[in-house]
C-alpha positions in Angstrom: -196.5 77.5 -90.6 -200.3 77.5 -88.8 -200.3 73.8 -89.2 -197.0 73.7 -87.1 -198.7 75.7 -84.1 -200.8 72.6 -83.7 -198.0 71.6 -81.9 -198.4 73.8 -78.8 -195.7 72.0 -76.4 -193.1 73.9 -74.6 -190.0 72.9 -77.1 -192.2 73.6 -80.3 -193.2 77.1 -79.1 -189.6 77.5 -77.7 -188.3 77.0 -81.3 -190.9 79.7 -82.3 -190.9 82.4 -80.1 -187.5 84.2 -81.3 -189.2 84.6 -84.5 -192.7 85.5 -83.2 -191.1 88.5 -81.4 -188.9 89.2 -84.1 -192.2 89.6 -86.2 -194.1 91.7 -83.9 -191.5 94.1 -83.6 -191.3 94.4 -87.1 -195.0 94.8 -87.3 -194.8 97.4 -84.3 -192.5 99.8 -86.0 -194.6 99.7 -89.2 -197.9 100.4 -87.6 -196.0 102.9 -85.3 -195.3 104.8 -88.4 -199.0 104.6 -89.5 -200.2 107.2 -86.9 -201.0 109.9 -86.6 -198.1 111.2 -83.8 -196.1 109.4 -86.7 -197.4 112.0 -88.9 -196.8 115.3 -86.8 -193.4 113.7 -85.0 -190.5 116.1 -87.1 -193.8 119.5 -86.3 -190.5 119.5 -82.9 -187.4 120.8 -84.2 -185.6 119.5 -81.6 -186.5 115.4 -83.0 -184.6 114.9 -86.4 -184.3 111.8 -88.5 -182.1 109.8 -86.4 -184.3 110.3 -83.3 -187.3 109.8 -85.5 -185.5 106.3 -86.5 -184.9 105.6 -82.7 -188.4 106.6 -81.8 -190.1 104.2 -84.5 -187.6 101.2 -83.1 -188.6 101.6 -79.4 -192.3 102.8 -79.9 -192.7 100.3 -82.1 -191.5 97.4 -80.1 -193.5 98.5 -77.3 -196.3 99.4 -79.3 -196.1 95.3 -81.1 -196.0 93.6 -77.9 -198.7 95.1 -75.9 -200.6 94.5 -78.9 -199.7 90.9 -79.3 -200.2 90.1 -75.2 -203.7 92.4 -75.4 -205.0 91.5 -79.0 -203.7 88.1 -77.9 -205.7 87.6 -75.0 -208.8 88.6 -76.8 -208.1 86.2 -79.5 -208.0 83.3 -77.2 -211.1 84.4 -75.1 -212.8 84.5 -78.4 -211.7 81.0 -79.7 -212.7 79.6 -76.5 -215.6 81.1 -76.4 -216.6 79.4 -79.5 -215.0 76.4 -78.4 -211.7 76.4 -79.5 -208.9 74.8 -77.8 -205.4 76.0 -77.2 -203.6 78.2 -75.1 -203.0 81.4 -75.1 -199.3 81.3 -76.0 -200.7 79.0 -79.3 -202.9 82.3 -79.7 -200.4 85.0 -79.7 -198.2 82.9 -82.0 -201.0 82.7 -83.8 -201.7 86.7 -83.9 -197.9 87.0 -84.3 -197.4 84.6 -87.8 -200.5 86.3 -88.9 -198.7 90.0 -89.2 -196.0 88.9 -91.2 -197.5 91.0 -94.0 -197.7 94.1 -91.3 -194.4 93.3 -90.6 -193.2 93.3 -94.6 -194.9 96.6 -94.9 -191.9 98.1 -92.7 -189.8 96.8 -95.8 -192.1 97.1 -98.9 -194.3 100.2 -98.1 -192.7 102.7 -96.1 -189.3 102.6 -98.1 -191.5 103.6 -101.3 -193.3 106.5 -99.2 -190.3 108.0 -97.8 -188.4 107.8 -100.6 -191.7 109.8 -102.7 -192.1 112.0 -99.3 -189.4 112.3 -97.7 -189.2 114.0 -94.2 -192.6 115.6 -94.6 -194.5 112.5 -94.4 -193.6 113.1 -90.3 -194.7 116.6 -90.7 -197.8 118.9 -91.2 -198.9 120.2 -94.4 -195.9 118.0 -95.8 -195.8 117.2 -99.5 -197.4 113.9 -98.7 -200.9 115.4 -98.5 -201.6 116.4 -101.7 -202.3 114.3 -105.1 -201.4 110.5 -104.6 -200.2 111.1 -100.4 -203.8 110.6 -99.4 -204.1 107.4 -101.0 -201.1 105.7 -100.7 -201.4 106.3 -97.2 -204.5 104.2 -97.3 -202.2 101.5 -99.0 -201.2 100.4 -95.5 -204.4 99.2 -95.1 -204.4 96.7 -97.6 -201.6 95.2 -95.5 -203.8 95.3 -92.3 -206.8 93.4 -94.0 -204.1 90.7 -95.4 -202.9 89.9 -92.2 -206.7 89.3 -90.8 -207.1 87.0 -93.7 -203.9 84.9 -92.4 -205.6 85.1 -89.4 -208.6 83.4 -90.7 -206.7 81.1 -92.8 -204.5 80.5 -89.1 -207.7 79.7 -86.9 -209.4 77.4 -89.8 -205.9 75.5 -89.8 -205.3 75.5 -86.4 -208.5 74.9 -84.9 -209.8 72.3 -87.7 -212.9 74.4 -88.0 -215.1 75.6 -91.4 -214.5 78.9 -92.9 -217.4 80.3 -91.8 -216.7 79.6 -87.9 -212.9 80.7 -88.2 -214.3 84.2 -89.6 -217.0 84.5 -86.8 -214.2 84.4 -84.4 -211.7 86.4 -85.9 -214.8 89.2 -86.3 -215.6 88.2 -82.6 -212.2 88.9 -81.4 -212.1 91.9 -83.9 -214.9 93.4 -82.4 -214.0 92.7 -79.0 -210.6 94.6 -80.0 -211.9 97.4 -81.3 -214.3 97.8 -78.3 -211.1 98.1 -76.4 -209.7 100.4 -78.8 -212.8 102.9 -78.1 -213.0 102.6 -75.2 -209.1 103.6 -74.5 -209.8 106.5 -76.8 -212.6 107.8 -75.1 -211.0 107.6 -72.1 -207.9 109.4 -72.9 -210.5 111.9 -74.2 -212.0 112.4 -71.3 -209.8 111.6 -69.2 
C-alpha cells in the first residue's frame, strides 16, 4: 500500500480517501477507549452501555481526525524539513495506512478486555485493576509502537530514503507531536 501513495494525484488519492477515513475512525474509537475519561466514563449513572457505545463512535471519530489533520501536519513539516517531498494529503494518508494496526486493536483487543472485564473496565476500582488488568492494559501499546514502525516502513517506501533517515523523521515528527501534546496538557492544567 505505501508504494501506492507514491502516486499522490487527485484520482489516486480520491480512490484512497474513503478508506483512509474509514481507518482513522476506527483508530479513533480504539484510542478513545484507551483513556483515561474512557476509564471513569460508567463512575455517571446516568451513561450506560449503549451511550458508552455512542460516545466511543462520535469521540472517537472526532478524536481520529483531528489527530490525522494535527499529527498530519507535523508529519509533513517534518519530512520537509528533512527534505522530503509530497504533500500534505500524501502525509495524512500516510499517517492514516499507518494505524491500521490501531485501528485492528478496536477488533482484536478490546473485544478480549471487555469480554475478561466487562463494564468495569469504564469504571473505578473495576475488576480490571487487579492481577493481569494492569498489564493487558499496557497491551494497547504494543499496537501503538506497531503502527510507528508502519510508519517508518511508510516514509522509507514512500520517500525512497535509508532506514536511518526515515526513523529520524518519524522521531522528529514524534517529538514535535508530543511537544504539542504537553503543551495542550499543561495548558488545560493551567488553564
Amino acid at each position: 500500500m505505501f508504494a501506492a501513495l507514491r502516486d499522490d494525484s487527485d484520482e489516486a488519492a480520491a480512490a484512497r480517501q474513503d478508506t483512509a477515513g474509514a481507518i482513522v475512525w476506527l483508530a479513533g474509537i480504539a484510542a478513545v477507549l484507551a483513556t483515561t475519561v474512557a476509564s471513569t466514563l460508567l463512575d455517571d449513572v446516568q451513561i450506560d452501555g449503549s451511550l458508552l457505545a455512542v460516545w466511543a463512535f462520535l469521540a472517537g471519530g472526532l478524536y481520529g481526525f483531528t489527530i490525522y489533520f494535527v499529527i498530519g501536519k507535523v508529519l509533513h513539516v517534518a519530512l520537509r524539513r528533512l527534505g522530503g517531498r509530497g504533500s500534505f494529503r500524501r502525509a495524512r494518508h500516510l499517517l492514516a495506512f499507518s494505524a491500521v494496526p490501531i485501528a485492528l486493536a478496536l477488533f482484536l483487543y478490546w473485544p478480549i478486555r471487555i469480554a475478561l472485564y466487562g463494564w468495569d473496565l469504564f469504571r473505578t476500582g473495576g475488576a480490571d485493576g487487579h492481577g493481569a488488568g494492569p498489564v493487558l492494559a499496557w497491551v494497547f501499546y504494543g499496537f501503538v509502537i506497531w503502527s510507528l514502525a508502519l510508519l517508518v516502513v511508510g516514509v522509507r517506501t514512500v520517500q525512497g530514503w535509508t532506514w536511518a533517515r526515515s526513523l529520524a523523521g518519524v522521531a522528529f515528527a514524534s517529538v514535535i507531536a508530543a511537544g504539542l501534546a504537553v503543551a495542550l496538557t499543561l495548558l488545560y492544567a493551567f488553564g
